[in-house]
N, C-alpha and C positions, 0 to 999 in steps of 0.2 A: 324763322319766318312764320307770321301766321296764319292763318287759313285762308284771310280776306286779302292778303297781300298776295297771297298764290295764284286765286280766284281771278284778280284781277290780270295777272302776268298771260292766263289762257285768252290766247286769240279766236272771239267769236266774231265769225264773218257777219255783215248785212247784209255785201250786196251778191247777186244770183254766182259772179264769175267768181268769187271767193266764199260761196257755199261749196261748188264744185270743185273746188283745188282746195279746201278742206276734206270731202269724202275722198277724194285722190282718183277724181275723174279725171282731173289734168295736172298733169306730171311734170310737164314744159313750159319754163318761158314764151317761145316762141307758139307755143299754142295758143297759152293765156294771152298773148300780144294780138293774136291772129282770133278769137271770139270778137263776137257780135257787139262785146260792151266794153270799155276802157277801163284800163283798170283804175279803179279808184279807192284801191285799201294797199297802203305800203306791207302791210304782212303777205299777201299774196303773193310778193316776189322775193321776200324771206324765203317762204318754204319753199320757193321756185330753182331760185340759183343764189348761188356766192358773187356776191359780187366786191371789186376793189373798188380802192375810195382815191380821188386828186383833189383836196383841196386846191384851190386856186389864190394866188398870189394877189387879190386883188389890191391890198391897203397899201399904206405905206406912211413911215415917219423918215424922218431927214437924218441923214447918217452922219458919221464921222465924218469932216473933210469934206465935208459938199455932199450931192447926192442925194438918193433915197434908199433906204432900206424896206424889202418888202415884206409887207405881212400878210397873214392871213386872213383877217378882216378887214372894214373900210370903217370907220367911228364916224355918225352924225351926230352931231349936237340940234337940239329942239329945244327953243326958247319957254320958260314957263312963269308965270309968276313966283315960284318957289327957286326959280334959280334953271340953270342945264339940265338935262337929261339928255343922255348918251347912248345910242344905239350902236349894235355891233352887225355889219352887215357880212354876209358867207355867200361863196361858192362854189360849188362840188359838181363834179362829175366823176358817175358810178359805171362802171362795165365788168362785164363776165373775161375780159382781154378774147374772147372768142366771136359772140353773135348778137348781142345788144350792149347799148351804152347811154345812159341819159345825165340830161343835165339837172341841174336847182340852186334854187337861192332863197336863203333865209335873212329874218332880221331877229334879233333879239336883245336883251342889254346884255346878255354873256356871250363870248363869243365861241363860247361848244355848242350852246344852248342853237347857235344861230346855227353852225355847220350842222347839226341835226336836223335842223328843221330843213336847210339844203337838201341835205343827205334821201329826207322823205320823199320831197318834190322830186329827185332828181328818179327815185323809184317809181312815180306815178308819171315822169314824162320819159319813161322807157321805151326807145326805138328799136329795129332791127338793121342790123348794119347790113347789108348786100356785101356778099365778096365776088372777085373774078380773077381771072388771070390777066394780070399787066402788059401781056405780049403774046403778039398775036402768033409770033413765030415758034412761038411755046405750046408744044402740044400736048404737052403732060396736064394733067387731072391739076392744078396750082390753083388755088384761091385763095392768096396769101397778099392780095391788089385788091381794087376797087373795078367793079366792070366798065366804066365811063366816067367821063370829066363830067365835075359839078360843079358849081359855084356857090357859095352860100355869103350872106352880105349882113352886116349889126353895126351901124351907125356908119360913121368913116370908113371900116374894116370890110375888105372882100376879101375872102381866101377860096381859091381856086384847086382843087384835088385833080389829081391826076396819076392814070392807072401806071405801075411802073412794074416792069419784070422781075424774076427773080433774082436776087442780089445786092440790089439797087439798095434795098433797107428803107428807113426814115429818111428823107430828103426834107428836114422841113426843121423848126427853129425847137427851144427844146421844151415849149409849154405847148405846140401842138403836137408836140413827139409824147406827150403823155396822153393825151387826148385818144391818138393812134393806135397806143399800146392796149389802153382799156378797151378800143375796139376791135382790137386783136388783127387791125391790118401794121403786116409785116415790111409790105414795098409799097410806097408812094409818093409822088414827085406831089410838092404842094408851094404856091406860088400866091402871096400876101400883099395886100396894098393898103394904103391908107394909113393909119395914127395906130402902128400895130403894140406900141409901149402900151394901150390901153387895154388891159387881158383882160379884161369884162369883154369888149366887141371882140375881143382876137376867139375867143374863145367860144364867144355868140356864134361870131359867123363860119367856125369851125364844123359846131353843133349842128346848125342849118343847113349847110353843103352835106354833112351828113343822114342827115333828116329829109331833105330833097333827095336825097341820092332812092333812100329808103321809098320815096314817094312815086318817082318812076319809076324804079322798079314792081313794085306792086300794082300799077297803073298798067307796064305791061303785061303782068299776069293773070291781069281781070280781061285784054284783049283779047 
């Protein structure tokens, strides 16, 4: 490797919140989430947390015997004077399976090329997930639930969360059961309407019930 190829691999921050989490003023996700500025450099939550990765099923070609088989991208075709050109389109969501999870969506003509680009976004739209305990008759220390119903809504698609006690598990289908897991809730009842075949909106409005939820609660803690 040469020296300019090294040079280049070192991450120099620009903006203020990824100077400080370079000197190792901030040590935490949840800190860096919680300053004054947004974060706007995907390296800052590198050196923050590990996170996993769900591709999402969004494409799909025509299977055996009828059907669809799903893939990992969506391909648009863009008319040109020279003929087609072929886009690959991605989408990811990243979580710690503990205290934040975000979504993203790329486009690219490769479709790694595209889930990376996902992958970035889904680092700069990093939320905090709120836990609680699912029952109220539960009086143990448990934050393995969501503290209150949300609702979160993307196109035809509403999906509805709901706090569930210890035991309960994942109550819900098995592309929001991944969703769940990256956000590190263990019990939830979760209740879906509309054209939910469409995992772009199922997964929207997964995202947004989560991101709402994130939103009152912070809202109470400014009260």
């Amino acid at each position: 490797m040469s020296e300019q190829e090294t040079e280049e691999e070192i991450w120099k921050p620009k903006t203020k919140l990824g100077k400080k989490v370079a000197k190792g003023e901030i040590t935490d996700i949840v800190e860096a989430l919680d300053y004054q500025r947004p974060i706007m450099e995907p390296e800052i939550v590198d050196q923050l947390v590990d996170l996993g990765e769900e591709v999402i099923l969004i494409g799909g070609t025509p299977g055996k015997g009828g059907g669809v088989r799903r893939t990992v991208s969506k391909r648009t075709a863009r008319m040109h004077k020279s003929g087609a050109r072929y886009r690959s389109n991605a989408m990811t969501v990243m979580g710690d399976r503990n205290r934040v999870i975000g979504l993203g969506t790329g486009e690219s003509s490769d479709t790694r090329a595209a889930i990376e680009d996902a992958n970035r976004e889904a680092k700069l739209n990093l939320i905090k997930v709120p836990k609680g305990n699912g029952s109220w008759e539960d009086t143990g220390e448990d934050n393995s639930s969501i503290p209150f119903k949300v609702e979160g809504k993307s196109g035809s698609v509403t999906v509805e969360l709901k706090p569930a006690p210890r035991g309960t598990g994942l109550a819900c289908s098995d592309e929001v059961k991944k969703i769940m897991e990256l956000a590190g809730i263990e019990n939830i009842w979760v209740k879906t309407r509309g054209t939910t075949r469409t995992r772009e909106n199922l997964t929207r409005a997964t995202f947004n019930a989560l991101k709402k939820l994130n939103e009152m609660e912070t809202r109470e803690d400014q009260e």
